[in-house]
N, C-alpha and C positions, 0 to 999 in steps of 0.2 A: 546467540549473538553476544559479541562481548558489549561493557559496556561503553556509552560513548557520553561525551560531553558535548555544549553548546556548541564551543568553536571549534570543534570535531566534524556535528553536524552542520555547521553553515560552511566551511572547506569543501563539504564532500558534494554538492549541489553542484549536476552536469548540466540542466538546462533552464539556466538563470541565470544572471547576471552576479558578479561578489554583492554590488548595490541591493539586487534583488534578495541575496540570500542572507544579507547585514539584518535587512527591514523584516524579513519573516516571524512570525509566531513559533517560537519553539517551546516545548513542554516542558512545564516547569519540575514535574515531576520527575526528574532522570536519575535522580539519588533512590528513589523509592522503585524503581520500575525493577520487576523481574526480567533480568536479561537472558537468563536459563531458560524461560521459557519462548523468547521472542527470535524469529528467524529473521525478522527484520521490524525496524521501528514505522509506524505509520501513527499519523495522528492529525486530524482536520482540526481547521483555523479556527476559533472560537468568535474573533469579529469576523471573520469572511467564510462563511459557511459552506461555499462552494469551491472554497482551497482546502486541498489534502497535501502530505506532504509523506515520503517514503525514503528510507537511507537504509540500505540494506549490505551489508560485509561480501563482498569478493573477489575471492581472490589474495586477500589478506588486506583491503582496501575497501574504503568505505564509498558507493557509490548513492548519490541522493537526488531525487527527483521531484521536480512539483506537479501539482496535479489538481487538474478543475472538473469539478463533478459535473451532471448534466444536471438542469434545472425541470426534469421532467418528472411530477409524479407520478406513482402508480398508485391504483385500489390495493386495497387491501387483500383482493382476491388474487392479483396476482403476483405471482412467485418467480424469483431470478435467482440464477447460480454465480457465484463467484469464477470468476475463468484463472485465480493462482489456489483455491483451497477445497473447492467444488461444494462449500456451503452453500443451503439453499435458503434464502428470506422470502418475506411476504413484504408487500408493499415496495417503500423505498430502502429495503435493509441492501439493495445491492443497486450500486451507480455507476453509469457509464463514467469513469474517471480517465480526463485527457490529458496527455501529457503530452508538450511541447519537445520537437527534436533536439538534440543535442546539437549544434555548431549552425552552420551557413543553414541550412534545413531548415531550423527553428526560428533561426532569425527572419526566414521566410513564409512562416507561419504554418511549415510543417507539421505536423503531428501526430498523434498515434493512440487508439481508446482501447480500453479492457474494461469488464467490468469487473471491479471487484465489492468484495464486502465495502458496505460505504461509511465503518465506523476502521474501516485497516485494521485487525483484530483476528486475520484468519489464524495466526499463529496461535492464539488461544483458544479459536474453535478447533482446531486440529487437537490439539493436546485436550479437550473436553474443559479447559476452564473457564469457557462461556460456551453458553448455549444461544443460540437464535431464537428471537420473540417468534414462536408459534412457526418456525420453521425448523431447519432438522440437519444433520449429515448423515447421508446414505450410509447403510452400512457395508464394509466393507472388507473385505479379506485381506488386505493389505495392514501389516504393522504400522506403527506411530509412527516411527524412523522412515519408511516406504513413505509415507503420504507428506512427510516433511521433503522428503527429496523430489518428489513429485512436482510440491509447491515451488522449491527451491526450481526447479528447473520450470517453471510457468512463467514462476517472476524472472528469471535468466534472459528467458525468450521476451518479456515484454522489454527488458530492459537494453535487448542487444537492438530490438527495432528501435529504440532511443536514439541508440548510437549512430543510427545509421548504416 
């Protein structure tokens, strides 16, 4: 992903409000951030814990999305897979994350769940530069570039039901 800036990422948000995307939590960290490594930015709200937030390049256009975890825990014993990276956690490392429609739909209170990693971080499980607390990535016979285009095409698919 190249890199982006604030008012890069609060332009590119399809199912908010500009007001909505003005007010957002954005990381402060974007000078420091490896974008070489990232297929797409994700990063949950530090005061609102069950806000996530995702901007991902395509097309040559920045598309961003909000996203409200589910408030449900799990034990410890059990384990969920991410449905863009195929990471698998224990506990709450993977949450049903819901994202509101894009247009008349959303405004309707439309919307649409996946779960994914609940720290948004599969791009750096993919690449091996985090590992899951005491859970795993299957191994695979597929290349780096193969499981990145994979993802790229999960996160595609969750984001064209966005749209509509």
């Amino acid at each position: 992903m190249r890199a982006v800036s604030e008012q890069d990422i609060r332009a590119s948000f399809v199912n908010c409000s500009k007001g909505e995307a003005k007010r957002l939590a954005v990381p402060r960290d974007l000078d420091e951030r490896r974008w070489e490594d990232l297929d797409f930015l994700g990063w949950r709200d530090p005061g609102a814990p069950d806000r996530g937030y995702l901007v991902a390049e395509r097309g040559g256009e920045l598309v961003g999305v909000t996203l409200r975890a589910s408030a449900g825990r799990r034990g410890l014993l059990h384990r969920g897979m991410c449905s863009l990276c195929l990471t698998t956690h224990p506990g709450d490392g993977v949450s049903l994350m819901a994202a509101r429609k894009a247009g008349p739909a959303g405004r309707q209170g439309d919307s649409v769940g996946e779960y994914i990693c609940s720290d948004l971080a599969c791009s750096l499980y993919i690449r091996g530069k985090k590992t899951p607390q005491a859970g795993g990535r299957f191994e695979e016979s597929l290349t780096e570039a193969e499981q990145v285009a994979r993802m790229e095409g999960n996160l595609f698919a969750f984001l064209d039901k966005l749209a509509g």
